[in-house]
KEVEXTOR-788706 format. One record per residue (C-alpha): residue number from 1; residue in one letter; x negated, y, z negated. Coordinates in steps of 0.5 Angstrom, whole numbers, plus 2048, in hexadecimal, padded with zeros to 3 digits. Layout:
<rs>
   i aa   u   v   w
 NUM  A   X   Y   Z
...
</rs>
This chain:
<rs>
   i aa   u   v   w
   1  X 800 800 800
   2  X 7FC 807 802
   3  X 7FD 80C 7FD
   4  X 7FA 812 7FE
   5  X 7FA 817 7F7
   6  X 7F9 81E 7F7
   7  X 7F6 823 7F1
   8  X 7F2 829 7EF
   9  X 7F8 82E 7F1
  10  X 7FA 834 7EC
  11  X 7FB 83B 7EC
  12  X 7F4 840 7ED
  13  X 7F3 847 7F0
  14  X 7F1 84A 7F6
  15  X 7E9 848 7F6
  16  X 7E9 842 7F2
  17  X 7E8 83B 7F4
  18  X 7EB 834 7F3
  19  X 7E9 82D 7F4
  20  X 7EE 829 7F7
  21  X 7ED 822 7F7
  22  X 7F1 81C 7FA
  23  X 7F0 814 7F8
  24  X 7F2 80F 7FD
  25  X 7F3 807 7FC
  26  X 7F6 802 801
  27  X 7F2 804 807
  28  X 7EB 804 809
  29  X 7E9 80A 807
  30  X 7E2 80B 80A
  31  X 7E4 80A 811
  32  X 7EA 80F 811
  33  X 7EA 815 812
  34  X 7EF 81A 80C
  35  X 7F2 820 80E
  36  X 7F5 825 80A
  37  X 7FA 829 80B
  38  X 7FE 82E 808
  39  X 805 832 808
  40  X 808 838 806
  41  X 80F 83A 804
  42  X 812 83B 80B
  43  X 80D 839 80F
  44  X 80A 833 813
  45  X 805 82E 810
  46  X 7FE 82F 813
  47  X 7F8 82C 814
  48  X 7F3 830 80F
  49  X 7EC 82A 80F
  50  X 7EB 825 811
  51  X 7E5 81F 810
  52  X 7E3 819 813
  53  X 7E1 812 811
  54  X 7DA 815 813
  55  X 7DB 81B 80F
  56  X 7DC 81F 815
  57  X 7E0 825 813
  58  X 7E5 82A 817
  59  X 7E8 830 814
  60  X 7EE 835 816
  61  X 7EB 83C 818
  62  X 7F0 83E 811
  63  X 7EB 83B 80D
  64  X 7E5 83A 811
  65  X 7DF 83C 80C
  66  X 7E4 83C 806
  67  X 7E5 835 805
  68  X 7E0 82F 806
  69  X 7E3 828 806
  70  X 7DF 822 804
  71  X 7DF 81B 802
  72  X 7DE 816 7FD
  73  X 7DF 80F 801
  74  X 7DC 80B 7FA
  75  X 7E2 80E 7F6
  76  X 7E8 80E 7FC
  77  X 7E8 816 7FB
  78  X 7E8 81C 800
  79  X 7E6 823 7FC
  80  X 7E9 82A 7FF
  81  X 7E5 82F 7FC
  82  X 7E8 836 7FD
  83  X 7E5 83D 7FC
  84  X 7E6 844 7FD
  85  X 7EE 841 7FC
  86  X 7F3 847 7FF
  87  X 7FA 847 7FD
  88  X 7FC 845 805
  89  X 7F8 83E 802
  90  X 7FF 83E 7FE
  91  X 802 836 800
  92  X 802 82F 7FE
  93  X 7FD 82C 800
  94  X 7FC 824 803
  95  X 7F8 81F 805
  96  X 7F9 819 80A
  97  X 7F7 815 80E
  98  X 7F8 80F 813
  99  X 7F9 808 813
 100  X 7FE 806 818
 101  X 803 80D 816
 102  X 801 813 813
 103  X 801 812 80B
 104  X 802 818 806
 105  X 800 81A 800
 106  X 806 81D 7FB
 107  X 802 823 7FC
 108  X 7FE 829 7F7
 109  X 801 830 7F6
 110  X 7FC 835 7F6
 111  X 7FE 83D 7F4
 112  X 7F9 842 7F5
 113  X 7FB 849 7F3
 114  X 7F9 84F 7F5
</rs>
């Protein structure tokens, strides 16, 4: 059974940093690639950053050089940090990857306040 568990979120203010991380268990963790995503009220869940079995890593341009993804493949465990938060990065937040169909995570509000 896949299971994906997201933690880290909470409420910060401009400027400030959070460590998401996301432990994974039933699937292969070291081969798959895990995406995060996020959603804000009102609007579309986009691709914020991504990471390969190979640690190879794609970022939105919203984000580029802001936050920086990386992996722990020995503890089934994928870490967003996220730095210089703004309050437009205000959203619940999601790991997923996929194995046959696209799994989820519950999700992680984050809440940065100007």
């Amino acid at each position: 059974q896949v299971q994906l568990v997201e933690s880290g979120g909470g409420l910060v203010q401009a400027g400030g940093s959070l460590r998401l991380s996301c432990a994974v268990s039933g699937m292969i963790f070291s081969i798959k690639t895990m995406d995060w995503y996020r959603q804000a009220p009102g609007k579309q869940r986009e691709l914020v950053a991504a990471i390969t079995g190979g640690g190879s890593t794609n970022y939105a341009d919203s984000v580029k050089g802001r936050f920086t993804i990386s992996r722990d493949n020995a503890k089934n465990t994928v870490y967003p940090q996220m730095n210089s938060l703004k309050p437009e990065d205000t959203a619940v937040y999601y790991c997923s990857a996929v194995q046959g169909k696209r799994f989820w995570g519950q999700g992680t509000q984050v809440t940065v306040s100007s």
